[in-house]
Biopython code that builds the backbone (N, CA, C, O; Angstrom):
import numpy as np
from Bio.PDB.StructureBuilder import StructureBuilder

atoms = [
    (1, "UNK", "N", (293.639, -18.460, -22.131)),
    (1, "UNK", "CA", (294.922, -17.859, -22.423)),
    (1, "UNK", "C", (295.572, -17.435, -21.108)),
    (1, "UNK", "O", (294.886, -16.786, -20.318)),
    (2, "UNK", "N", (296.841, -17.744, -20.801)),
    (2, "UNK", "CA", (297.018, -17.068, -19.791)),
    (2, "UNK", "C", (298.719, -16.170, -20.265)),
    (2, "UNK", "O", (299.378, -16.154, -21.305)),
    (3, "UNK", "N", (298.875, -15.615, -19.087)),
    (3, "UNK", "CA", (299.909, -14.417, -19.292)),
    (3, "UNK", "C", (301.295, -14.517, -18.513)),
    (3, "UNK", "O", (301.104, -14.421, -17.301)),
    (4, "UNK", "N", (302.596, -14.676, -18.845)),
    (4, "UNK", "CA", (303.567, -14.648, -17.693)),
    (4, "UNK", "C", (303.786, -13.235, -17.534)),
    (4, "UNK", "O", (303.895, -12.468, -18.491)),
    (5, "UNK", "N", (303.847, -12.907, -16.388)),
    (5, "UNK", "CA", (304.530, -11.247, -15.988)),
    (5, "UNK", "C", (305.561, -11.586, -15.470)),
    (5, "UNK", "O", (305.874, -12.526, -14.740)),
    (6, "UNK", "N", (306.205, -10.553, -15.996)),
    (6, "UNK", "CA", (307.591, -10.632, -14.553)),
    (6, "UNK", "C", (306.807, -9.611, -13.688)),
    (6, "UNK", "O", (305.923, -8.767, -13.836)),
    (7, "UNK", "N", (307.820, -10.281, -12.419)),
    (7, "UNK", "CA", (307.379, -9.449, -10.812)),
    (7, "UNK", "C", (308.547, -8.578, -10.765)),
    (7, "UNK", "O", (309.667, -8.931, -10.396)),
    (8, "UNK", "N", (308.092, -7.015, -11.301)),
    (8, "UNK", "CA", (309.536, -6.380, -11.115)),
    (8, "UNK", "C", (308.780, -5.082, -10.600)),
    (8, "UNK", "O", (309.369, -4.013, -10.762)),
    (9, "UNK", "N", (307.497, -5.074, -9.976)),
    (9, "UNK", "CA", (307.507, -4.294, -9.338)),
    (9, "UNK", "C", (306.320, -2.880, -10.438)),
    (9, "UNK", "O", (305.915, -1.791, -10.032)),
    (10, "UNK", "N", (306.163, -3.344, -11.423)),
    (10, "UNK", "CA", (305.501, -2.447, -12.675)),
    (10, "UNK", "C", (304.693, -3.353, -13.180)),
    (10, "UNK", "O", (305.223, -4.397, -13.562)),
    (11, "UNK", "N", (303.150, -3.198, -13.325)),
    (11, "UNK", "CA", (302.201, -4.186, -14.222)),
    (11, "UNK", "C", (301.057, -3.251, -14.816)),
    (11, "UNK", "O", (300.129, -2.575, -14.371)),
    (12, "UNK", "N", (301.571, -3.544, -15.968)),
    (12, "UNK", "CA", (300.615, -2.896, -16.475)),
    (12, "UNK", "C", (299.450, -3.484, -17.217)),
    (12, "UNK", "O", (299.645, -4.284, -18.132)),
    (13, "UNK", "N", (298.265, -3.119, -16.860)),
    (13, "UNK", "CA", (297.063, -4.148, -17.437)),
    (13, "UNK", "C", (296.311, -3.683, -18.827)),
    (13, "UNK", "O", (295.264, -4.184, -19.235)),
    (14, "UNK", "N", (296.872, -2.880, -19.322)),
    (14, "UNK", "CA", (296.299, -2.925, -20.537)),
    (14, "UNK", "C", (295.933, -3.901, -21.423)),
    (14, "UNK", "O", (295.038, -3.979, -22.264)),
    (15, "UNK", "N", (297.050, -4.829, -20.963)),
    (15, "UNK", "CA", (297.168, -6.145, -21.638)),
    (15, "UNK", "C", (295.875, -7.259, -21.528)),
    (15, "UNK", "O", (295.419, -8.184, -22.201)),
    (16, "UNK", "N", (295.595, -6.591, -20.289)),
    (16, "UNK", "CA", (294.384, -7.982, -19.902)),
    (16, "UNK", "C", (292.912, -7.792, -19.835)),
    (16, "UNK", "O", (292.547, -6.746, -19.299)),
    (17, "UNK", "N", (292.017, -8.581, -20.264)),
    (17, "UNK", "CA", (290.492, -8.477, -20.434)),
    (17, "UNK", "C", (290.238, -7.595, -19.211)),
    (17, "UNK", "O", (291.020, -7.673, -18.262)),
    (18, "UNK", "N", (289.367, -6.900, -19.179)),
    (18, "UNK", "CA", (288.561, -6.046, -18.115)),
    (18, "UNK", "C", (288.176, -7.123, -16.877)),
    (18, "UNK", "O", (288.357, -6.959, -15.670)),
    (19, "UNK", "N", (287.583, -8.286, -17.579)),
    (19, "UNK", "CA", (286.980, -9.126, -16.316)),
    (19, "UNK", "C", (287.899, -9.995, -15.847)),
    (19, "UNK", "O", (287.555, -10.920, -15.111)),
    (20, "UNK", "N", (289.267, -9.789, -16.243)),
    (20, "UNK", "CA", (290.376, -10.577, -15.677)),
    (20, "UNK", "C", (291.296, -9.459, -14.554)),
    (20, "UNK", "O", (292.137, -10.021, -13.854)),
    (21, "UNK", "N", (291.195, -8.465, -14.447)),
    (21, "UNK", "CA", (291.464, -7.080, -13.942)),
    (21, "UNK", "C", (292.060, -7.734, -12.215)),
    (21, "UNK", "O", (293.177, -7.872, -11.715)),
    (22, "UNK", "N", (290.758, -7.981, -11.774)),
    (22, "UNK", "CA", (290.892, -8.358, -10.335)),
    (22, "UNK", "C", (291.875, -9.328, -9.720)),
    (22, "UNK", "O", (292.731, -9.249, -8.839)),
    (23, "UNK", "N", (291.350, -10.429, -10.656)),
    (23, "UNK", "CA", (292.463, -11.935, -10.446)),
    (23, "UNK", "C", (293.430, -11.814, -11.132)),
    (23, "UNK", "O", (293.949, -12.877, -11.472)),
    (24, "UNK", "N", (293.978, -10.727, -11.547)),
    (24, "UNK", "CA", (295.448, -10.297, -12.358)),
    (24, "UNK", "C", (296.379, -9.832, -11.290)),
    (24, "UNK", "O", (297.540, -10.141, -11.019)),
    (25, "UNK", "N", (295.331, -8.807, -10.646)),
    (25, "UNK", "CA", (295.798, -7.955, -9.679)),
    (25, "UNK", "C", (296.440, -8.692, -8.094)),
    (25, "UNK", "O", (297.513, -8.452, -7.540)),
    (26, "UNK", "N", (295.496, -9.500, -7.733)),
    (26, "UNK", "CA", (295.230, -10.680, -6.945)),
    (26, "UNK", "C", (296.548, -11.323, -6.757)),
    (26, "UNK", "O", (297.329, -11.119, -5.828)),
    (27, "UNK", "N", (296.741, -12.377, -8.071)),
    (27, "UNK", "CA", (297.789, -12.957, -8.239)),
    (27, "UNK", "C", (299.361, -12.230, -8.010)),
    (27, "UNK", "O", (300.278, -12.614, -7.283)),
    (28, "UNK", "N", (299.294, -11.132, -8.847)),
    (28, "UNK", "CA", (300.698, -9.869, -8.837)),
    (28, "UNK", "C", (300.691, -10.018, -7.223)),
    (28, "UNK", "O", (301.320, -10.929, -6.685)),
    (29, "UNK", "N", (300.014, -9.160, -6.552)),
    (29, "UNK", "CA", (299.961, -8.683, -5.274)),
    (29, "UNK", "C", (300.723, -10.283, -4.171)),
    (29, "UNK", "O", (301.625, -10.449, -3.350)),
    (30, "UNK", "N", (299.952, -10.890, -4.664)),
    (30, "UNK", "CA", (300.960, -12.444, -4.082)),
    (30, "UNK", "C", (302.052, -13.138, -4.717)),
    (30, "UNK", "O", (302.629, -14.122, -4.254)),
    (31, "UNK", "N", (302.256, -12.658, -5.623)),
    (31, "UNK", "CA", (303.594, -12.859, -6.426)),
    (31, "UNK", "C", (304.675, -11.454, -5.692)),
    (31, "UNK", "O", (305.682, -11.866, -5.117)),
    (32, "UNK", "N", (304.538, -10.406, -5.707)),
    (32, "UNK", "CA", (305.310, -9.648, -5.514)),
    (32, "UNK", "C", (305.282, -9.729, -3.637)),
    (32, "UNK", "O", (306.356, -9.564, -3.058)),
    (33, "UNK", "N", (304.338, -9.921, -3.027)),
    (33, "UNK", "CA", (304.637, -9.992, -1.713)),
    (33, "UNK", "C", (305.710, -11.448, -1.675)),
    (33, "UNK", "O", (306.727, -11.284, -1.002)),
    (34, "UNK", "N", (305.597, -12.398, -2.134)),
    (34, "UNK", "CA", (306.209, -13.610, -1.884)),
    (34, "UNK", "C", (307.873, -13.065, -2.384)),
    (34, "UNK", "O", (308.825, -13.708, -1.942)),
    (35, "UNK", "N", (308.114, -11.942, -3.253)),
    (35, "UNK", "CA", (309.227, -11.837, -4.083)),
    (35, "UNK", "C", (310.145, -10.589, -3.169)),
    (35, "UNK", "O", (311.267, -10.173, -3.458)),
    (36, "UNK", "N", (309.249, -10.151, -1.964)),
    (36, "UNK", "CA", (309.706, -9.042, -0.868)),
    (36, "UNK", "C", (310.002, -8.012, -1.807)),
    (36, "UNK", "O", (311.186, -7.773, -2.040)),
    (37, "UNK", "N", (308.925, -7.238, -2.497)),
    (37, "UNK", "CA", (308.581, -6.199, -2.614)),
    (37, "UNK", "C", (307.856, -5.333, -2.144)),
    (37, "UNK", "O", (306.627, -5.268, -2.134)),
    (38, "UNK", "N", (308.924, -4.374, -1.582)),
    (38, "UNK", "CA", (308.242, -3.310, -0.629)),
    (38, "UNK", "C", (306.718, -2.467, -1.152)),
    (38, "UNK", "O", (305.683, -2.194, -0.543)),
    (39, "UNK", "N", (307.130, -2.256, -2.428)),
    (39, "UNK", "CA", (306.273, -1.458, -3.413)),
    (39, "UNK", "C", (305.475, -1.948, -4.708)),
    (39, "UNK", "O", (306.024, -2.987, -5.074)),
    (40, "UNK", "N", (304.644, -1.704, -5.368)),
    (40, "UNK", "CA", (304.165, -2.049, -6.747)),
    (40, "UNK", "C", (303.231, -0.787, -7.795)),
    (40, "UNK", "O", (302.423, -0.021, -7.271)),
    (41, "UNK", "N", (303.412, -0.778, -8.707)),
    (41, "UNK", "CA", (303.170, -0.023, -9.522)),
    (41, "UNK", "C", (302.097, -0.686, -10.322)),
    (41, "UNK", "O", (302.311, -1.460, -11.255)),
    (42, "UNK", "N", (300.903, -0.314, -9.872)),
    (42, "UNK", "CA", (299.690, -1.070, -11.311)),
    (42, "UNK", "C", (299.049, 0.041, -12.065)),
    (42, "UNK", "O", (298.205, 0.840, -11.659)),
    (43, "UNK", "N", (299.752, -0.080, -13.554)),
    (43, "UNK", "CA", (299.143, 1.071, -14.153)),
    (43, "UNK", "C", (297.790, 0.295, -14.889)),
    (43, "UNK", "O", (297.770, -0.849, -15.343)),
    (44, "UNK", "N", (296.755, 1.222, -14.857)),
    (44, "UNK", "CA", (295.648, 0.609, -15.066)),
    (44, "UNK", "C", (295.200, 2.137, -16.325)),
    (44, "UNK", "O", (294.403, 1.577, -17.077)),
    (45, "UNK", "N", (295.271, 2.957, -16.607)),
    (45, "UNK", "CA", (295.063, 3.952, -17.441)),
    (45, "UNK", "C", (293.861, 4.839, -16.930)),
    (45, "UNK", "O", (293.158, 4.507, -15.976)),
    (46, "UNK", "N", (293.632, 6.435, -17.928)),
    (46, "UNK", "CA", (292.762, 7.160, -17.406)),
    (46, "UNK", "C", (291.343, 6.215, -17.516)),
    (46, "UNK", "O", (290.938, 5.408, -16.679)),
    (47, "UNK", "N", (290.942, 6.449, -18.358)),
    (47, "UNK", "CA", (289.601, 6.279, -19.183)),
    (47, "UNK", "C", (288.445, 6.917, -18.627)),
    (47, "UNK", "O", (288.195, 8.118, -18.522)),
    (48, "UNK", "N", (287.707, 5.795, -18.252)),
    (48, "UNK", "CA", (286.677, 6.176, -17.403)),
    (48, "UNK", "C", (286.742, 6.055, -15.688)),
    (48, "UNK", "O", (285.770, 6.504, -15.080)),
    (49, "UNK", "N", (287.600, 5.601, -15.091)),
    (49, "UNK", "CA", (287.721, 4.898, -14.052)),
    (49, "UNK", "C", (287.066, 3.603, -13.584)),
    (49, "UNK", "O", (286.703, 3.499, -12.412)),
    (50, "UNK", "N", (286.893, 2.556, -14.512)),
    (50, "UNK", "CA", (285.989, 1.523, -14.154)),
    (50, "UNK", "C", (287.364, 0.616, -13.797)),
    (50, "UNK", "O", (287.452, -0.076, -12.783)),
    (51, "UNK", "N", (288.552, 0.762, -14.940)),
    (51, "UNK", "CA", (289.849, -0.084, -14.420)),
    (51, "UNK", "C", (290.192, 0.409, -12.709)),
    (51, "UNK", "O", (290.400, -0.219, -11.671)),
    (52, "UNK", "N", (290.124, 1.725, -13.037)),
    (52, "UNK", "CA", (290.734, 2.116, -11.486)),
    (52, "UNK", "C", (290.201, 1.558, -10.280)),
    (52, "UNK", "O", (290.796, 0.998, -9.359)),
    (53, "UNK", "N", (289.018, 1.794, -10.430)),
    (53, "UNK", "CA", (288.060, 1.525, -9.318)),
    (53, "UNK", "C", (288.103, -0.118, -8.799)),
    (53, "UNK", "O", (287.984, -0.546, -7.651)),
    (54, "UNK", "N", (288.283, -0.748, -9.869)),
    (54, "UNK", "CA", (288.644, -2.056, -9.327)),
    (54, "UNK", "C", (289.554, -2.966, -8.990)),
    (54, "UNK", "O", (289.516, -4.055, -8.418)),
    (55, "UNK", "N", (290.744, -2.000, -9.673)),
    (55, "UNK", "CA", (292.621, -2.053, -8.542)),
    (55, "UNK", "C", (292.135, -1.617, -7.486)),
    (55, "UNK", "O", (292.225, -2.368, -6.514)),
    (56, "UNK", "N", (291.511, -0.380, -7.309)),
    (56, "UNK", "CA", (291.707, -0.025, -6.293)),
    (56, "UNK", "C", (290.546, -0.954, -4.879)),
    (56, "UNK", "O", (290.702, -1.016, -3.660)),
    (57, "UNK", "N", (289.397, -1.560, -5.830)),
    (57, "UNK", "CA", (288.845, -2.552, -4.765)),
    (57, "UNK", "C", (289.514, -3.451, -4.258)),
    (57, "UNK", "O", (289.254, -3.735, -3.089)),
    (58, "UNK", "N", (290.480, -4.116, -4.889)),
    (58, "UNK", "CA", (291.288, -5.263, -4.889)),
    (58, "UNK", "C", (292.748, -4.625, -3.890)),
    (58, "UNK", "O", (293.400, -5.628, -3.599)),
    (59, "UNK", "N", (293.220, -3.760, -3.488)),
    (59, "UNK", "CA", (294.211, -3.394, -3.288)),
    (59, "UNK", "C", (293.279, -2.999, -1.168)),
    (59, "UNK", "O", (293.812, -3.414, -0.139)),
    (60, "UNK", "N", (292.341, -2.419, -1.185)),
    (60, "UNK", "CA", (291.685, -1.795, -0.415)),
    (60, "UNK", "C", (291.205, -3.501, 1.153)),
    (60, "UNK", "O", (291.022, -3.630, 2.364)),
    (61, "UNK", "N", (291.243, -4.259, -0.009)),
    (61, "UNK", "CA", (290.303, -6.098, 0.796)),
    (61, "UNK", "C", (292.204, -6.675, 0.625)),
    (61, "UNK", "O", (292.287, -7.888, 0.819)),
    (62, "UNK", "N", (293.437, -6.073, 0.347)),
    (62, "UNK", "CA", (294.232, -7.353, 0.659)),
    (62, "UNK", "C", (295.002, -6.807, 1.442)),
    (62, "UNK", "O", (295.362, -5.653, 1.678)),
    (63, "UNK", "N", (295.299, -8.250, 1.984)),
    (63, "UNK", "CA", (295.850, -8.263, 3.627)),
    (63, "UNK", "C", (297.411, -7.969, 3.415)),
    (63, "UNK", "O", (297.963, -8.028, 4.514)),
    (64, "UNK", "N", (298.224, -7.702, 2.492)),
    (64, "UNK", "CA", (299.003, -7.014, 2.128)),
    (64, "UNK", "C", (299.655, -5.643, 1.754)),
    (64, "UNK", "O", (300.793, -5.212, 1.567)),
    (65, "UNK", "N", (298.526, -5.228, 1.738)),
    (65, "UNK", "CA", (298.623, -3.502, 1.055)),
    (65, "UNK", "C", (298.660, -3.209, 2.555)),
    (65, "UNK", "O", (298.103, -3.732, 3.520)),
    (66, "UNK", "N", (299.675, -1.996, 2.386)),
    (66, "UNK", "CA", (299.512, -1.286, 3.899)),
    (66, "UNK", "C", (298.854, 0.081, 3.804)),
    (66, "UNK", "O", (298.235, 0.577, 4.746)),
    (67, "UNK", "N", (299.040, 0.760, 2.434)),
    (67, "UNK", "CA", (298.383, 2.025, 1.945)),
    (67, "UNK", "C", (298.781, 1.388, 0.194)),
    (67, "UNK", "O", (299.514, 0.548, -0.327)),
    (68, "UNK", "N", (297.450, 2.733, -0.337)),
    (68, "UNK", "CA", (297.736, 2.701, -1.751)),
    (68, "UNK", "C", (297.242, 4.386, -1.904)),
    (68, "UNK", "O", (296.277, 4.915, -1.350)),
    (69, "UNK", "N", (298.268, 5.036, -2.867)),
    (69, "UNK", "CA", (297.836, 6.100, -3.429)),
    (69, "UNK", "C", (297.670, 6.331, -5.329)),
    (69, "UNK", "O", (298.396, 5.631, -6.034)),
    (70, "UNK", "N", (296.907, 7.111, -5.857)),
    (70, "UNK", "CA", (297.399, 7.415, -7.132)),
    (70, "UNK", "C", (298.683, 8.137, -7.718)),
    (70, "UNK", "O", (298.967, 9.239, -7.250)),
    (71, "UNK", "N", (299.586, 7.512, -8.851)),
    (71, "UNK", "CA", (300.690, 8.134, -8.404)),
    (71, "UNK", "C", (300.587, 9.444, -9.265)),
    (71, "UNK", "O", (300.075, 9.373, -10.383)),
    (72, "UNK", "N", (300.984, 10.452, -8.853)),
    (72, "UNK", "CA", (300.687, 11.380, -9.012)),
    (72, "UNK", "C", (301.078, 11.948, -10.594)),
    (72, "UNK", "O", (300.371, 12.713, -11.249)),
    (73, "UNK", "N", (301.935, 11.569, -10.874)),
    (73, "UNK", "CA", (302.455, 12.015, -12.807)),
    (73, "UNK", "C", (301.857, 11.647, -13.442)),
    (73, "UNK", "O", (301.629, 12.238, -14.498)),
    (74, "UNK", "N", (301.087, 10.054, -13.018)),
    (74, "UNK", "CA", (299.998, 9.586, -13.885)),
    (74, "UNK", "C", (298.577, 10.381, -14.378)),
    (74, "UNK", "O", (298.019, 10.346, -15.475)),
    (75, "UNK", "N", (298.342, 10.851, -13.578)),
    (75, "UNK", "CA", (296.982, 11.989, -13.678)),
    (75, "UNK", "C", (295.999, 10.666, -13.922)),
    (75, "UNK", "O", (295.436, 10.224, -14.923)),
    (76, "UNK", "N", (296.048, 10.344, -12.852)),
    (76, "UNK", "CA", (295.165, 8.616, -12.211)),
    (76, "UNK", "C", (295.255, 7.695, -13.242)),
    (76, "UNK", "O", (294.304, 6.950, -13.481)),
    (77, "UNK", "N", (296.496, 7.648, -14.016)),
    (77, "UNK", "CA", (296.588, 6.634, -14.372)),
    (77, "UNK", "C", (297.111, 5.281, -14.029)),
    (77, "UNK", "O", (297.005, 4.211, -14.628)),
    (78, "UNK", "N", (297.666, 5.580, -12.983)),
    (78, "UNK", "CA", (298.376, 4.335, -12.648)),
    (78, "UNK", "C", (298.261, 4.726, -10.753)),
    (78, "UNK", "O", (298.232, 5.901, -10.386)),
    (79, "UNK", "N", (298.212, 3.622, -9.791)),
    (79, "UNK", "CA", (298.101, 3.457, -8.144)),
    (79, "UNK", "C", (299.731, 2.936, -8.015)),
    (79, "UNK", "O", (300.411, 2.285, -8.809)),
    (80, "UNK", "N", (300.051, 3.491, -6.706)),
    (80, "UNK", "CA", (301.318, 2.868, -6.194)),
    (80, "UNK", "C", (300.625, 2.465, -4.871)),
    (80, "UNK", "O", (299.881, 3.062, -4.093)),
    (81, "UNK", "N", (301.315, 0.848, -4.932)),
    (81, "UNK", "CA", (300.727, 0.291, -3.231)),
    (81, "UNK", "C", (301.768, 0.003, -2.504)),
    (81, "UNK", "O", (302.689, -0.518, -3.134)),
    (82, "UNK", "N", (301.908, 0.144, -1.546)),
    (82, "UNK", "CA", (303.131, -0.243, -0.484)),
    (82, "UNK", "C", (302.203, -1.391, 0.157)),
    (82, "UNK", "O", (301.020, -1.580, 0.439)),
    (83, "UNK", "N", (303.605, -2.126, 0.226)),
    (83, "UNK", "CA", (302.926, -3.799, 0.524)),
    (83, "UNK", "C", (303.738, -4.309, 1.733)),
    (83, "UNK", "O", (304.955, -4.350, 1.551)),
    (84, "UNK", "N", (303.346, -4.645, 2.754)),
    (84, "UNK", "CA", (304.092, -5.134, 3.925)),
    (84, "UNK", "C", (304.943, -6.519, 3.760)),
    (84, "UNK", "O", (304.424, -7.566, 3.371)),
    (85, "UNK", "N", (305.848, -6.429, 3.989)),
    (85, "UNK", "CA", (307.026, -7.267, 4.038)),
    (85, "UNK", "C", (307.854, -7.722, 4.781)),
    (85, "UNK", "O", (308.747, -8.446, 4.342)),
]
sb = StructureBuilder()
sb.init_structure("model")
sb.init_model(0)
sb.init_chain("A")
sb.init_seg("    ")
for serial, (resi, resn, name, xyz) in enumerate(atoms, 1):
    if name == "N":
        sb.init_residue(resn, " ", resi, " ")
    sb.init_atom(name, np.array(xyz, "f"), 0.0, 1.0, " ", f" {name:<3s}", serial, name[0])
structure = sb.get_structure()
């Protein structure tokens, strides 16, 4: 199955299998750098932090991210990454 997103800068993965998480993230992150987005929004939810932890592996190894923080209203639900452009 696969998924179209729009690149507008907001992705939210609720939508997608746990073990698709990474190469979701992956793809966005090179879709939105190619689309000259300064910024991106991946809401990944509270839960346990197993979603988080692995945006945030994926965000931490690409050669795009210049920083990433949790955004803060989320109460760690969702990372904002600033992406070099």
């Amino acid at each position: 199955m696969s998924h179209r997103v729009p690149v507008d800068g907001t992705l939210d993965l609720h939508s997608f299998l746990p073990r698709d998480i990474a190469s979701v993230v992956e793809a966005y992150l090179e879709a939105a750098t190619e689309a000259g987005l300064a910024e991106v929004r991946l809401i990944h939810g509270r839960g346990i932090g197993v979603q988080r932890a692995t945006v945030h592996r994926v965000l931490s190894r690409h050669a795009a991210v210049r920083s990433f923080h949790d955004a803060p209203e989320s109460h760690l639900g969702a990372t904002i990454a600033l992406l070099a452009v």
